[in-house]
C-alpha positions as CSV (number, residue, x, y, z in Angstrom):
1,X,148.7,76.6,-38.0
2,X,146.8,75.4,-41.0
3,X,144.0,77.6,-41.4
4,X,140.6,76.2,-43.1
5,X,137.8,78.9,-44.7
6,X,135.1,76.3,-45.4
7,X,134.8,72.9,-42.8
8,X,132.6,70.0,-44.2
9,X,131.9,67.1,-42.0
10,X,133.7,64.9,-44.4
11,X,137.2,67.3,-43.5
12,X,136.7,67.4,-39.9
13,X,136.5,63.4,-39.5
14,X,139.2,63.4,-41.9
15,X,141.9,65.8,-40.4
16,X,140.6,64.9,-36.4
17,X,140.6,60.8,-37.1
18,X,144.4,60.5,-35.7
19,X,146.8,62.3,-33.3
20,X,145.8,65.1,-30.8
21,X,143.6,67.9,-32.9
22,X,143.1,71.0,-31.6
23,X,140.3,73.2,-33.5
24,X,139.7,77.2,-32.6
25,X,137.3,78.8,-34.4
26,X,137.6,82.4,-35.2
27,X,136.5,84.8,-37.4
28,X,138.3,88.0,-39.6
29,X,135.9,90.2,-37.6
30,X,136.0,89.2,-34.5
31,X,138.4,91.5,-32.0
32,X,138.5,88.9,-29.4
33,X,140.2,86.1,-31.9
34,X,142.1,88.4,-33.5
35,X,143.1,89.6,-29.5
36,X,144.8,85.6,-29.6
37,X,146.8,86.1,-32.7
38,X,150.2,87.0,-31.4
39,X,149.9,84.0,-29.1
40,X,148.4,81.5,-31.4
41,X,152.6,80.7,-32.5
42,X,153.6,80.1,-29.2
43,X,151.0,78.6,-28.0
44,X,151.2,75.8,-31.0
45,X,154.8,75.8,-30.8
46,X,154.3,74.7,-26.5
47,X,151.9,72.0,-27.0
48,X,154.0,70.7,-30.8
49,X,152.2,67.4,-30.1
50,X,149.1,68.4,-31.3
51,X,148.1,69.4,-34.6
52,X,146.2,72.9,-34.8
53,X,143.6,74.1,-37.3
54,X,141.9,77.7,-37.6
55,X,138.5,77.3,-38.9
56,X,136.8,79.8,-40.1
57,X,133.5,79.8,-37.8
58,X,131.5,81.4,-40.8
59,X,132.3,80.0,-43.5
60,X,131.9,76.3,-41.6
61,X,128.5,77.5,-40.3
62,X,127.2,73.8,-40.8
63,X,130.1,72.2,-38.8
64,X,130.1,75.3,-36.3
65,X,125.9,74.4,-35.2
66,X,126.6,70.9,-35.2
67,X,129.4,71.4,-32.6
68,X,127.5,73.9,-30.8
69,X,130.3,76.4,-31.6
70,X,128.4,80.2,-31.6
71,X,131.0,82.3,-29.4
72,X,133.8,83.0,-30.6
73,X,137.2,82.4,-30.7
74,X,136.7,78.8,-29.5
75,X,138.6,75.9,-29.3
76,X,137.3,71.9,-29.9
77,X,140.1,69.5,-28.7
78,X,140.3,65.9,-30.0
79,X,142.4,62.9,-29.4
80,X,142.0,60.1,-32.1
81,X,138.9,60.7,-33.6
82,X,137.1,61.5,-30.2
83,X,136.3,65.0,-28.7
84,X,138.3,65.1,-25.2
85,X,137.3,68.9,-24.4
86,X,136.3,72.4,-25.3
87,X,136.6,76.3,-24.2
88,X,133.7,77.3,-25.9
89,X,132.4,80.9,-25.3
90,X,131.7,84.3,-26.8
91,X,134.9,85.6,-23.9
92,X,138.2,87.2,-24.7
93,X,140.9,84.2,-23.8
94,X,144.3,85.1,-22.9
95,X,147.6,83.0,-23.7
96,X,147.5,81.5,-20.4
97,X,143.8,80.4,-20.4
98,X,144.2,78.5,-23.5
99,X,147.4,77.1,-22.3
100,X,145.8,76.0,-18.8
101,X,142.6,74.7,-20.9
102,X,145.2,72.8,-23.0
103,X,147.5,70.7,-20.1
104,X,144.0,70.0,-18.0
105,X,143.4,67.8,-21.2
106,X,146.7,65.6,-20.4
């Protein structure tokens, strides 16, 4: 998982323009993100069709409002260019949850 400190506009049309794009937002502090960590491999390594990013949610602050990304860890989901979903709130997610999110998208 590539993970990004700073997001710009210009970077997320860049790296979301093609294939499936899967963005969670996280930060160092937050328990709850770091609670996905562990899973975060398997999880990428179960849906290997998709590309995943880690942003960090304050450092891309700009990017973050304009998605309407406050709770963290949260994940944005795109398919070519387009947003297709989002589980976007301040909650703890398991491995599951994320996993469940991710194949109702198919």
């Amino acid at each position: 998982m590539e993970k990004i400190k700073e997001l710009t506009e210009d970077q997320l049309t860049e790296i979301t323009k093609s294939g499936r794009v899967v963005l969670e937002f996280s930060a160092n502090w937050c328990p709850d993100c770091r609670f996905l960590d562990p899973f975060l491999p398997e999880i990428e390594k179960d849906f290997s069709n998709a590309k995943f990013y880690q942003i960090d949610r304050d450092g891309s602050m700009d990017v973050a409002k304009k998605l309407m990304i406050m709770g963290i860890p949260s994940f944005v989901v795109y398919q070519d260019g387009k947003e297709i979903g989002r589980l976007v709130n301040k909650d703890r997610k398991t491995k599951d949850e994320v996993e469940n999110f991710l194949r109702s998208l198919d």
